[in-house]
N, CA, C and O atoms as CSV, one atom per row, in Angstrom:
chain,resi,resn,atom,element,x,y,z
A,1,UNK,N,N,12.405,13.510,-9.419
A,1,UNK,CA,C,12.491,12.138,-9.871
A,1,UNK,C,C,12.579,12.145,-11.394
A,1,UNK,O,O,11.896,12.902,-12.084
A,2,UNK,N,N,13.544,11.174,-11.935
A,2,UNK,CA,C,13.690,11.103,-13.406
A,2,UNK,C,C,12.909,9.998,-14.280
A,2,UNK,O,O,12.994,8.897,-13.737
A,3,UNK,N,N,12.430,9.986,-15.061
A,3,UNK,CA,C,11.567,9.437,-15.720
A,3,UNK,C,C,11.814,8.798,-16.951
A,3,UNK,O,O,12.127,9.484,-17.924
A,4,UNK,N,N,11.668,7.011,-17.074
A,4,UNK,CA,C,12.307,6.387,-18.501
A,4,UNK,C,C,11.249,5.698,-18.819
A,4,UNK,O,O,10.361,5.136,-18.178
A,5,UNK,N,N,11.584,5.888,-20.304
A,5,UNK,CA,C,10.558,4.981,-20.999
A,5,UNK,C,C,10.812,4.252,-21.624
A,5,UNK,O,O,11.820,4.284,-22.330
A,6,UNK,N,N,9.709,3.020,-21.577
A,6,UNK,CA,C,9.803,1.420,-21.627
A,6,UNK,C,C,8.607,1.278,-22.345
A,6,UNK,O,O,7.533,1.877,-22.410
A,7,UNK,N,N,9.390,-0.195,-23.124
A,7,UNK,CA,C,7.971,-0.932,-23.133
A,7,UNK,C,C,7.290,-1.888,-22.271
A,7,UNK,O,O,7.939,-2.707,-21.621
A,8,UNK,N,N,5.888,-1.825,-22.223
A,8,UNK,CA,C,5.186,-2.699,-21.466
A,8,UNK,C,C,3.989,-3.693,-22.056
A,8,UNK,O,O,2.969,-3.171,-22.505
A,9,UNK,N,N,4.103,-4.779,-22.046
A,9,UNK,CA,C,3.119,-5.347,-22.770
A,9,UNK,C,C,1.580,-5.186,-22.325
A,9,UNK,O,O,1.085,-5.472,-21.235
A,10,UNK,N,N,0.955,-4.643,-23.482
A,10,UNK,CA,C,-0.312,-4.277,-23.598
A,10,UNK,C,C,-1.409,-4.764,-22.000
A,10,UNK,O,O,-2.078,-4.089,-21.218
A,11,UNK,N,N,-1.106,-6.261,-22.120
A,11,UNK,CA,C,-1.920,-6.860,-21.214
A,11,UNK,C,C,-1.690,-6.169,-19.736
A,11,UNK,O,O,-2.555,-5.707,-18.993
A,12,UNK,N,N,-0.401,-6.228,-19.551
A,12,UNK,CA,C,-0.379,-5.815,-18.188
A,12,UNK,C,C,-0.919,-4.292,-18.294
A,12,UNK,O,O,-1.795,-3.978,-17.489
A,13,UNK,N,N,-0.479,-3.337,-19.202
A,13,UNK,CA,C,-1.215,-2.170,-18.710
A,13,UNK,C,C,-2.642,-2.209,-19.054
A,13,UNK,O,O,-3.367,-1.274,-18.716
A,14,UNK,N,N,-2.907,-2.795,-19.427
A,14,UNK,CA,C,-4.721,-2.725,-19.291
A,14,UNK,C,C,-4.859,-3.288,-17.853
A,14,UNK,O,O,-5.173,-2.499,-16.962
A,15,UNK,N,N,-4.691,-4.326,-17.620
A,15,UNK,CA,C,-4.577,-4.910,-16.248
A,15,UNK,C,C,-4.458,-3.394,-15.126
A,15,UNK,O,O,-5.414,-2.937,-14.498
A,16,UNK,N,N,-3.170,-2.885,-15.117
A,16,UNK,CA,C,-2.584,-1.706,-14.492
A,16,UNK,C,C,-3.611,-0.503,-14.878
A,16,UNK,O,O,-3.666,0.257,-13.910
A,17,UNK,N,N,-4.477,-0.036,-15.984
A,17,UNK,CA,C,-5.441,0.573,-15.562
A,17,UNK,C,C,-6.890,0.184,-15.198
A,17,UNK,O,O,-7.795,1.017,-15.148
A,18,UNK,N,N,-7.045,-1.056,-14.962
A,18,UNK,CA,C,-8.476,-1.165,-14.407
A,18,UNK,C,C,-8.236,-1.186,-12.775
A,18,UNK,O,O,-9.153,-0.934,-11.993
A,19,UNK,N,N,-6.971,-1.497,-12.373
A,19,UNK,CA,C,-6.307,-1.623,-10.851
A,19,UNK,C,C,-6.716,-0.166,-10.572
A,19,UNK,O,O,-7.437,0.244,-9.663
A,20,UNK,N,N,-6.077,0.559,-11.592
A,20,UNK,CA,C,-5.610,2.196,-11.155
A,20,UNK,C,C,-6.650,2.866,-11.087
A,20,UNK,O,O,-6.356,3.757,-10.290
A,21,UNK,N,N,-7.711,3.024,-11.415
A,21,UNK,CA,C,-9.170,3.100,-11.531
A,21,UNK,C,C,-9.275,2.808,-10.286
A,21,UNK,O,O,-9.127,3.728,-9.483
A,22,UNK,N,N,-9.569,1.404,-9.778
A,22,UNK,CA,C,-10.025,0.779,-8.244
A,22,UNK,C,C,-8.991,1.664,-7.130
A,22,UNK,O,O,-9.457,2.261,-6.159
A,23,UNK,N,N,-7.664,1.630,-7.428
A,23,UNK,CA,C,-7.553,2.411,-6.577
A,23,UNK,C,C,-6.845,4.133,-6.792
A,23,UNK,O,O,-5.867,4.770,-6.403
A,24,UNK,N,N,-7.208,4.192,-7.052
A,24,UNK,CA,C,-7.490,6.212,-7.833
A,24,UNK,C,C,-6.084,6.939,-7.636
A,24,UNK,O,O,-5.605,7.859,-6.973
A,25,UNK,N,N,-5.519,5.566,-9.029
A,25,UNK,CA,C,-3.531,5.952,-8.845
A,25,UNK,C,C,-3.877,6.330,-10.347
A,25,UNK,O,O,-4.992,6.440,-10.857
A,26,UNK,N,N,-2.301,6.542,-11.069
A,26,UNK,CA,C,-2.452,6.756,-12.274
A,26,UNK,C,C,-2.083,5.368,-12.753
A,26,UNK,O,O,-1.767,4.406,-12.054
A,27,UNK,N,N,-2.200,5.451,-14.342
A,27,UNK,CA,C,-1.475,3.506,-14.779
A,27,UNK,C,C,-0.092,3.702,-14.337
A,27,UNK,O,O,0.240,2.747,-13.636
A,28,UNK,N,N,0.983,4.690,-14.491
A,28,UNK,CA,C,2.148,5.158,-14.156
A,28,UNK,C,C,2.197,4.580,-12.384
A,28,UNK,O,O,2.915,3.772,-11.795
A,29,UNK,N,N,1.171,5.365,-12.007
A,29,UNK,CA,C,1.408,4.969,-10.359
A,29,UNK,C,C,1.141,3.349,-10.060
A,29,UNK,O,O,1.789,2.919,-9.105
A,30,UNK,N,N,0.480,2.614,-10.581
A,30,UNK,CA,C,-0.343,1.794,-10.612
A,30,UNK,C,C,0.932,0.643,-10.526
A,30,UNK,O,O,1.385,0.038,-9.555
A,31,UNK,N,N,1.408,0.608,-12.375
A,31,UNK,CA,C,2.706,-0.008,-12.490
A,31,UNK,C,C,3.874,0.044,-11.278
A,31,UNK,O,O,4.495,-0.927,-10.847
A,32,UNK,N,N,4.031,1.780,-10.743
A,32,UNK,CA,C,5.202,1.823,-10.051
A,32,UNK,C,C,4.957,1.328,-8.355
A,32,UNK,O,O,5.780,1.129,-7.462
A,33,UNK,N,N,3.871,1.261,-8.365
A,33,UNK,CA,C,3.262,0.637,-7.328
A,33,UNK,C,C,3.336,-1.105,-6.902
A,33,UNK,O,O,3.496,-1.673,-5.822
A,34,UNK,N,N,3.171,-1.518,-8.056
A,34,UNK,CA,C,3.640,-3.490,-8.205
A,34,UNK,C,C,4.754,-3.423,-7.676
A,34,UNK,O,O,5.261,-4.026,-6.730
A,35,UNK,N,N,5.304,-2.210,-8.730
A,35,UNK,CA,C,7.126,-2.640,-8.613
A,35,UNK,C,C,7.637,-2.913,-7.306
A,35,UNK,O,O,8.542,-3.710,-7.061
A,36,UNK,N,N,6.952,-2.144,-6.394
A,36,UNK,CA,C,7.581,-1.635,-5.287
A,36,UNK,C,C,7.205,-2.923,-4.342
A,36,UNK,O,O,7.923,-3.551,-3.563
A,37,UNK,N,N,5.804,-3.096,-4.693
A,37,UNK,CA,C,5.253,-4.117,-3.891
A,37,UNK,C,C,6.051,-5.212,-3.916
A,37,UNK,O,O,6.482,-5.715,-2.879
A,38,UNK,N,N,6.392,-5.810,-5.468
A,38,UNK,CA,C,7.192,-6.828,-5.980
A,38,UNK,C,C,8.645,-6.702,-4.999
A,38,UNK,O,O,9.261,-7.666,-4.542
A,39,UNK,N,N,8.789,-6.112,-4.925
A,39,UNK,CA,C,10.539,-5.921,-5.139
A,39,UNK,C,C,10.618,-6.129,-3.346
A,39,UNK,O,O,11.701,-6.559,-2.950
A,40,UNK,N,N,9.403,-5.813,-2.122
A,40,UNK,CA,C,9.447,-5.499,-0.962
A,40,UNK,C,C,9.482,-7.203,-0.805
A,40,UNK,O,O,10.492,-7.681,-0.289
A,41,UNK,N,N,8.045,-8.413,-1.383
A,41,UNK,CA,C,7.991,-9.453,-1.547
A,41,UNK,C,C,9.319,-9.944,-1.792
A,41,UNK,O,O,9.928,-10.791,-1.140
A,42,UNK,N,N,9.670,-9.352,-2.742
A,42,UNK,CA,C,10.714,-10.539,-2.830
A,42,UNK,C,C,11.865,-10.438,-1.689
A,42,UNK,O,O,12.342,-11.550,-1.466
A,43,UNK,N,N,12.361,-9.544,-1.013
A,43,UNK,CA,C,12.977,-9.425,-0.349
A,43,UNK,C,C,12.872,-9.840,1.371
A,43,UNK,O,O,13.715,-10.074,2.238
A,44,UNK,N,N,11.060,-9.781,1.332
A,44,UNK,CA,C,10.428,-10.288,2.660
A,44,UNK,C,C,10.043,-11.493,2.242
A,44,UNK,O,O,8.845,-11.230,2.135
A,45,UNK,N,N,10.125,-12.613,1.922
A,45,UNK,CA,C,9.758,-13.937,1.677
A,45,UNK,C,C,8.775,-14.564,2.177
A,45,UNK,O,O,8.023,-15.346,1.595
A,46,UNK,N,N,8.758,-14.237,3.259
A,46,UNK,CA,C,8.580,-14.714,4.819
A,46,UNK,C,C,6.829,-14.227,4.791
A,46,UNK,O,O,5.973,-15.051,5.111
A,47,UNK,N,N,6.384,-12.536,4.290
A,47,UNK,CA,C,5.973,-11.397,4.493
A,47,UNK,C,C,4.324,-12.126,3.448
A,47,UNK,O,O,4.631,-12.341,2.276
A,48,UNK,N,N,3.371,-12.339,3.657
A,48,UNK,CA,C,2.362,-12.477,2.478
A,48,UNK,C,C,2.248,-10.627,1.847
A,48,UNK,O,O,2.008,-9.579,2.447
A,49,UNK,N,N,2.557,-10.941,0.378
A,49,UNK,CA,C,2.238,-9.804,-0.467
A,49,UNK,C,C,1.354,-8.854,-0.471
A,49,UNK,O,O,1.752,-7.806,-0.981
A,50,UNK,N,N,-0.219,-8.865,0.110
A,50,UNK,CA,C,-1.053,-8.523,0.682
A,50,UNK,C,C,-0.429,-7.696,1.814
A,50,UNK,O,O,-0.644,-6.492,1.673
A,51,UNK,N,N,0.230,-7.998,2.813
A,51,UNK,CA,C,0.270,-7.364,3.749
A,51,UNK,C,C,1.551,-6.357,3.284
A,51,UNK,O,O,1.623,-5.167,3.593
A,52,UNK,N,N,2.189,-6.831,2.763
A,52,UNK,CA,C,3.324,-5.821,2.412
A,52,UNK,C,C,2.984,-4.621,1.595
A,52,UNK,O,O,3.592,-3.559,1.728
A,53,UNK,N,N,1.608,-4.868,0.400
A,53,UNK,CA,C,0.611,-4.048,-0.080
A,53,UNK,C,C,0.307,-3.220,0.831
A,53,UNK,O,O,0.626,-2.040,0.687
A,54,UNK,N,N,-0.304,-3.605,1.851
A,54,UNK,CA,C,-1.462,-2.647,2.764
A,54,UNK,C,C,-0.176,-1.882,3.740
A,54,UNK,O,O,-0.370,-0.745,4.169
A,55,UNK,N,N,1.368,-2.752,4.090
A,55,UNK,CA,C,1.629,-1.823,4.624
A,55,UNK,C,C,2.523,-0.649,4.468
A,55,UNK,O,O,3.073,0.056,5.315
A,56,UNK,N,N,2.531,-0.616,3.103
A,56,UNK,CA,C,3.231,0.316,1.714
A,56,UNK,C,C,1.559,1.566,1.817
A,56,UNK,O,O,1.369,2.759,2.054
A,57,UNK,N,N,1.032,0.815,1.605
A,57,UNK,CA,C,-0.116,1.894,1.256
A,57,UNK,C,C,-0.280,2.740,3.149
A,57,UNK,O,O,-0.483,3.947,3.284
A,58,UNK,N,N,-0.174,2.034,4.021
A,58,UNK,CA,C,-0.366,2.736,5.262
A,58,UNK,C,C,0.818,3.964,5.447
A,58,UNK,O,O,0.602,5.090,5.895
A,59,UNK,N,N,1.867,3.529,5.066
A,59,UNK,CA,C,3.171,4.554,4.787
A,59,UNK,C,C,2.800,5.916,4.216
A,59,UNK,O,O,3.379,6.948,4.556
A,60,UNK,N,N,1.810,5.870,3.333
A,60,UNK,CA,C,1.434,6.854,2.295
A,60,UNK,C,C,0.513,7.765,2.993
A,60,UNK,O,O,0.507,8.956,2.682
A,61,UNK,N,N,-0.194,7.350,3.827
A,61,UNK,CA,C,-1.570,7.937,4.427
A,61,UNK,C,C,-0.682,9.138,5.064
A,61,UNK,O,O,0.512,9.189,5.358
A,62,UNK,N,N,-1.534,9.904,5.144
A,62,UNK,CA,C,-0.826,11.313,6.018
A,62,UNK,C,C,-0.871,11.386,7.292
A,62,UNK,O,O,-2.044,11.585,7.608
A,63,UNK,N,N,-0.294,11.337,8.075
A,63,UNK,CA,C,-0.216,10.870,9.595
A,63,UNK,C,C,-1.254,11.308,10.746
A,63,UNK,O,O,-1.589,10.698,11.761
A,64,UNK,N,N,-1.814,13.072,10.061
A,64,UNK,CA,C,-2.732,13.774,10.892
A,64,UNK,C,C,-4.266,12.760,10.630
A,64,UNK,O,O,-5.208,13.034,11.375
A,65,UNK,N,N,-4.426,11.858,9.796
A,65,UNK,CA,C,-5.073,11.129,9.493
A,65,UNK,C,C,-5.615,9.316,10.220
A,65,UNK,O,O,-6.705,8.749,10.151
A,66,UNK,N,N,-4.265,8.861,10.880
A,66,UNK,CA,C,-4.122,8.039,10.628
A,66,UNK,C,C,-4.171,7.953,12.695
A,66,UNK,O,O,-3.567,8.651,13.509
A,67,UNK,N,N,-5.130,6.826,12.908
A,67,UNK,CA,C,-5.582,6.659,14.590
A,67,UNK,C,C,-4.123,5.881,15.292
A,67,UNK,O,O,-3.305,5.194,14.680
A,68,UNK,N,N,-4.120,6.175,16.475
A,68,UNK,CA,C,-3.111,6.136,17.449
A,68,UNK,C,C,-3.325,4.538,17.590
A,68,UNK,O,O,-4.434,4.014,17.688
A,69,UNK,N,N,-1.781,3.670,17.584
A,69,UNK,CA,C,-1.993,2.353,17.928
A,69,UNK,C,C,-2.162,1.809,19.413
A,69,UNK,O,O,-1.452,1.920,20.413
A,70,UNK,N,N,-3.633,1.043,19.118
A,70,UNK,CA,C,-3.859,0.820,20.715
A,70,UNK,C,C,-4.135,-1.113,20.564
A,70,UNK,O,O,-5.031,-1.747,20.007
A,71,UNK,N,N,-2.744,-1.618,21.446
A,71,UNK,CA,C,-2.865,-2.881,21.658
A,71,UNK,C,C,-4.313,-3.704,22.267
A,71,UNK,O,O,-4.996,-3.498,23.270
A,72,UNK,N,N,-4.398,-4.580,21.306
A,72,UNK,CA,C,-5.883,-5.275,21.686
A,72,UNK,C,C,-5.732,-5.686,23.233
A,72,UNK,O,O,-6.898,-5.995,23.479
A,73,UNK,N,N,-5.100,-5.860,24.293
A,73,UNK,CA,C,-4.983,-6.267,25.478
A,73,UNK,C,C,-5.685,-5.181,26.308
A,73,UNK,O,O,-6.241,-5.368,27.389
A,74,UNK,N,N,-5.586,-4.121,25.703
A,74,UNK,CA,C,-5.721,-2.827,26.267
A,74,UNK,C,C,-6.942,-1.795,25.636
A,74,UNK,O,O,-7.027,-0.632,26.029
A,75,UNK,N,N,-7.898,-2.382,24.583
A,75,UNK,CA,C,-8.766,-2.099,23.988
A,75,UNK,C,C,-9.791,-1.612,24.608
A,75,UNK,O,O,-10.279,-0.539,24.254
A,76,UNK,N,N,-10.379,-2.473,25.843
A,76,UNK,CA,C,-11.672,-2.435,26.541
A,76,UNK,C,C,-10.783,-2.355,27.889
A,76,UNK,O,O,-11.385,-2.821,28.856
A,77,UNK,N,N,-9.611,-1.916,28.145
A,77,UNK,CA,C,-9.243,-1.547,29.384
A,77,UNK,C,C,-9.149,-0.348,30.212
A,77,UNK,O,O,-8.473,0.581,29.771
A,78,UNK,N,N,-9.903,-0.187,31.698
A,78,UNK,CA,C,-10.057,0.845,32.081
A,78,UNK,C,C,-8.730,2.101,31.858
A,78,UNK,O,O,-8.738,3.316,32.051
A,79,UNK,N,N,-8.003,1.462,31.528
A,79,UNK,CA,C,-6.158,2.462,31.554
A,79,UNK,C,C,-6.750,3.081,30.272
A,79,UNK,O,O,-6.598,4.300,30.185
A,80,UNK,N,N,-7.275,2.584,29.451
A,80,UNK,CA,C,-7.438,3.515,28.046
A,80,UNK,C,C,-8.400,4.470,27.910
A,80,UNK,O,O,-9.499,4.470,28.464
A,81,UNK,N,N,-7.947,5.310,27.135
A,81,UNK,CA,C,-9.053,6.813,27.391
A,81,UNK,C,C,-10.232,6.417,26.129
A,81,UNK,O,O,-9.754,6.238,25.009
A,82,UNK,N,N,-11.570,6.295,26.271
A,82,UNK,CA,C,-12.248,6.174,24.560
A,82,UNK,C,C,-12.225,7.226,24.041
A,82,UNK,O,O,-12.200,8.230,24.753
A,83,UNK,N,N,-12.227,7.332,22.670
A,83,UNK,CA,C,-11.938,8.457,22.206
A,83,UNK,C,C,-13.572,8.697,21.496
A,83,UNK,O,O,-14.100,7.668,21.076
A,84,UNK,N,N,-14.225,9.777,21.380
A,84,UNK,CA,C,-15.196,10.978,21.387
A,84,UNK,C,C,-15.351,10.783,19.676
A,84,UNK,O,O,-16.079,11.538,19.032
């Protein structure tokens, strides 16, 4: 990946490192992280920003990590195995 440099007004990167801190990105990641968020929003209209957040960040998680989707209909149903 290639890398340009900009200016950014002060405020937002202070903003962008107290975020990046909370969530243990760099200010670099932090910033490129809005962007992405921004840019998904604007394109999902429809989509609350929040969720387009959380489901950008679920993308990221490493998969050996991440629990098998089990429909709430089927939660407390004898067909489902509980898991240990």
């Amino acid at each position: 990946m290639s890398t340009v440099s900009m200016r950014i007004d002060e405020a937002l990167v202070s903003a962008a490192r107290t975020a990046a801190k909370a969530e243990f990105r760099t200010v670099q990641g932090q910033v490129e992280f809005w962007a992405i968020v921004g840019r998904a929003a604007l394109d999902n209209p429809d989509l609350p920003a929040s969720f387009i957040a959380e489901s950008l960040m679920s993308l990221a998680e490493p998969r050996e990590e991440s629990a098998p989707f089990v429909p709430r209909s089927l939660q407390n149903s004898p067909l489902t195995p509980l898991s240990a």
